[in-house]
VEXDREN-2710 file (C-alpha; in Angstrom, 1 decimal):
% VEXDREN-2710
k/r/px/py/pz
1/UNK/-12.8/13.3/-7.0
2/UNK/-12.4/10.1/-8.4
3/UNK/-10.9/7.2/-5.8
4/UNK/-8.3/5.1/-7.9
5/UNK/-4.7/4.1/-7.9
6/UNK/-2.8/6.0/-10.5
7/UNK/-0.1/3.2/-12.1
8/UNK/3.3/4.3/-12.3
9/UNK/5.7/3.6/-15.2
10/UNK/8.2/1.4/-13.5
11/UNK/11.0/2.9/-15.5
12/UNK/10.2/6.3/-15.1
13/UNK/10.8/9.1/-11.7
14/UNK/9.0/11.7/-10.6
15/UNK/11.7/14.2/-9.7
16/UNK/10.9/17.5/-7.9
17/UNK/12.6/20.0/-5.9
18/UNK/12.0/22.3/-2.9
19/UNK/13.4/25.3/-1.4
20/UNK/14.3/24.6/2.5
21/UNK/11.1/25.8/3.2
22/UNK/9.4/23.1/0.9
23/UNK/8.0/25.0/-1.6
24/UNK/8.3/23.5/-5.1
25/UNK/10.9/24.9/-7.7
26/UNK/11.7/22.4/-10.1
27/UNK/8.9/19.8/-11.0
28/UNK/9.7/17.0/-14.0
29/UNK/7.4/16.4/-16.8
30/UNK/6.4/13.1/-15.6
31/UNK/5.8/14.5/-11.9
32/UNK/3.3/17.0/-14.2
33/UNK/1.8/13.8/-15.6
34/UNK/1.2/12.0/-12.4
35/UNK/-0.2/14.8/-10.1
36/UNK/-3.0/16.4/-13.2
37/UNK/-0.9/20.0/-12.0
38/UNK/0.5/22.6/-14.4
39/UNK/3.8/23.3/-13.8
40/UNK/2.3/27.0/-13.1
41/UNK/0.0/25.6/-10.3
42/UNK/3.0/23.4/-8.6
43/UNK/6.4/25.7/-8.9
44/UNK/5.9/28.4/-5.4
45/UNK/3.4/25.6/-3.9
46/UNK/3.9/23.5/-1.1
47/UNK/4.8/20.3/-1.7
48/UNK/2.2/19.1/0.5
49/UNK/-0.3/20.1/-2.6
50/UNK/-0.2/16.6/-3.7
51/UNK/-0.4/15.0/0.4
52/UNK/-2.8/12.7/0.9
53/UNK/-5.2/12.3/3.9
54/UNK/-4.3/8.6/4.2
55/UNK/-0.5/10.1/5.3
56/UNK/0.1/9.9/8.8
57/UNK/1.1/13.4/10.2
58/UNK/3.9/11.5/12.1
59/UNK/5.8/10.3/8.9
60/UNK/6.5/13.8/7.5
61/UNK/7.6/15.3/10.9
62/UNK/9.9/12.7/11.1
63/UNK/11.0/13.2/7.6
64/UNK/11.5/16.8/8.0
65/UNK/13.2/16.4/11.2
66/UNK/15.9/13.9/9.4
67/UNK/16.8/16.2/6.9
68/UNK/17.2/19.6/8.7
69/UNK/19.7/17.7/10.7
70/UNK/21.5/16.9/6.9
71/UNK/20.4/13.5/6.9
72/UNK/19.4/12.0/3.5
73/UNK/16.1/9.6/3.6
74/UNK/13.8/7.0/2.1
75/UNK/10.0/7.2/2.2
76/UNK/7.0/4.9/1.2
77/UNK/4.2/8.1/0.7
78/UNK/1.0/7.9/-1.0
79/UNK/0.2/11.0/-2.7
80/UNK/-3.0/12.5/-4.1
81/UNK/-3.6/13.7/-7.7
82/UNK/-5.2/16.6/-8.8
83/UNK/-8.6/14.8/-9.6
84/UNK/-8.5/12.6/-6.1
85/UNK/-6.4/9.3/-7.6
86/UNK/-3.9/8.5/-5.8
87/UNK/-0.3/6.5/-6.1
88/UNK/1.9/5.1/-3.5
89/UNK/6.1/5.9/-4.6
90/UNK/9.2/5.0/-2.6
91/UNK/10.8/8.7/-2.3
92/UNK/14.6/9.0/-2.2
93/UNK/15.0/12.7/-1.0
94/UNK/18.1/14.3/-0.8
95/UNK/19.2/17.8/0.3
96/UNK/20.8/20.2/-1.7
97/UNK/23.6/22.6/-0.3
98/UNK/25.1/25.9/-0.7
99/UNK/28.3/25.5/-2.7
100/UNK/30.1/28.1/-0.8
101/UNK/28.1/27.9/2.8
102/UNK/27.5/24.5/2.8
103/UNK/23.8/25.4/4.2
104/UNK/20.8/23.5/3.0
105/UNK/19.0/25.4/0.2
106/UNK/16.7/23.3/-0.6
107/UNK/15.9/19.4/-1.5
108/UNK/15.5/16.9/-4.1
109/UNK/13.3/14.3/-4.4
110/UNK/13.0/11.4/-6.4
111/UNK/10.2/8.9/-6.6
112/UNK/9.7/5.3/-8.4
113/UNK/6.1/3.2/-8.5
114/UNK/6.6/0.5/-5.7
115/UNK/5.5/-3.5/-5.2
116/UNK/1.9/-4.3/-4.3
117/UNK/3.4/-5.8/-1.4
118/UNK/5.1/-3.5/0.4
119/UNK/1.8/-0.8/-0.1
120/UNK/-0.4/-3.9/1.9
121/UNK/2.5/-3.7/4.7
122/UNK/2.7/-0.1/4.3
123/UNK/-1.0/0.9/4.3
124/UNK/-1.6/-0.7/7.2
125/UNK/0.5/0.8/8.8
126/UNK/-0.1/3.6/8.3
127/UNK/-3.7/3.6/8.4
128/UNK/-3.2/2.6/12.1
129/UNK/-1.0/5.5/13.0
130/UNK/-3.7/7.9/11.3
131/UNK/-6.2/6.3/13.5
132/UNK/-3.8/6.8/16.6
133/UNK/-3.4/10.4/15.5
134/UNK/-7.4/11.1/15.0
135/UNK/-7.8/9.7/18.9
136/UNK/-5.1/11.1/20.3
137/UNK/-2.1/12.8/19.1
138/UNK/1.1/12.8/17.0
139/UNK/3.2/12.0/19.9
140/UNK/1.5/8.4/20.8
141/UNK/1.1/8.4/16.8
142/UNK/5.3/8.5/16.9
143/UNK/5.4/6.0/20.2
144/UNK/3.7/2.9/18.4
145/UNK/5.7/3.9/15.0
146/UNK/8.9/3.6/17.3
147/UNK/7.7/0.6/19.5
148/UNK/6.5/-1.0/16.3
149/UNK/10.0/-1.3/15.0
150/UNK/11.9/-2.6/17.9
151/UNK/9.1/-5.2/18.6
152/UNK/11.0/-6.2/15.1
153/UNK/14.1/-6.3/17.0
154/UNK/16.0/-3.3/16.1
155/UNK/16.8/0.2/17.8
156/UNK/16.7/2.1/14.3
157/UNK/17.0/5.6/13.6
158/UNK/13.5/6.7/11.0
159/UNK/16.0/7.4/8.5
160/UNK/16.1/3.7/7.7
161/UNK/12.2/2.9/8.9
162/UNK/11.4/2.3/5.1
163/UNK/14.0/-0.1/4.3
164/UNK/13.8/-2.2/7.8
165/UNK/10.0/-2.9/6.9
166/UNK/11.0/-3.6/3.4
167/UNK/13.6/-6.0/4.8
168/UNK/10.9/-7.5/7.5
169/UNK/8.6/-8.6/5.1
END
């Protein structure tokens, strides 16, 4: 496993979908590219083939939690190549509804390379919630995430955690 930041083509987007469940059915070529997976090893998979230890548990139950309610979201996630690198992305997911049900079938996901700057912010962040998670639990992980951004002076929903922090430094 090789420990390296993978750089991102700032023009390009890794695009991939899930079914509700979060299992991968459509996958981009440059998604391919990135991650070292064969489209045959990521479509069926769960999306968390490419999740990085780094991630904080708390940030994906949050994120799953905004978008079975229906709610769209932004992300900062660092993922993990095939090989070990890794490479940070700001996500845009988006859910993806029955025509005739209007029930959620699944979601999309979109993902661009991301400043320097915001990874510092970012990583340290999050590298403190993992340590809160290791020594406790997901809950007082999810306390400091939400005290963390009203000592910034706002009572924010997570759906917009990415773009206040952004907007804070």
């Amino acid at each position: 496993m090789i420990d390296e930041e993978i750089e991102l083509d700032p023009k390009r987007y890794i695009v991939s979908e899930t079914d509700e469940k979060g299992k991968i059915t459509f996958c981009n070529d440059y998604f391919i590219e990135v991650c070292g997976y064969s489209k045959d090893e990521l479509i069926g998979k769960s999306h968390n083939i490419v999740r990085h230890p780094d991630m904080p548990r708390v940030v994906f139950k949050l994120l799953w939690e905004t978008i079975k309610q229906g709610k769209n979201i932004n992300a900062v996630v660092k993922n993990r190549s095939k090989d070990g690198r890794y490479y940070w992305i700001f996500t845009e997911f988006e859910m993806r509804k029955d025509i005739d049900t209007g029930n959620i079938i699944g979601y999309q996901a979109s993902r661009k390379s991301i400043s320097k700057h915001v990874i510092e912010i970012i990583a340290d962040l999050y590298s403190k919630l993992l340590e809160i998670e290791k020594n406790e639990d997901i809950e007082a992980s999810e306390k400091y995430l939400i005290t963390f951004l009203k000592d910034k002076g706002d009572d924010i929903e997570f759906s917009t955690i990415m773009e206040e922090i952004h907007r804070f430094y």
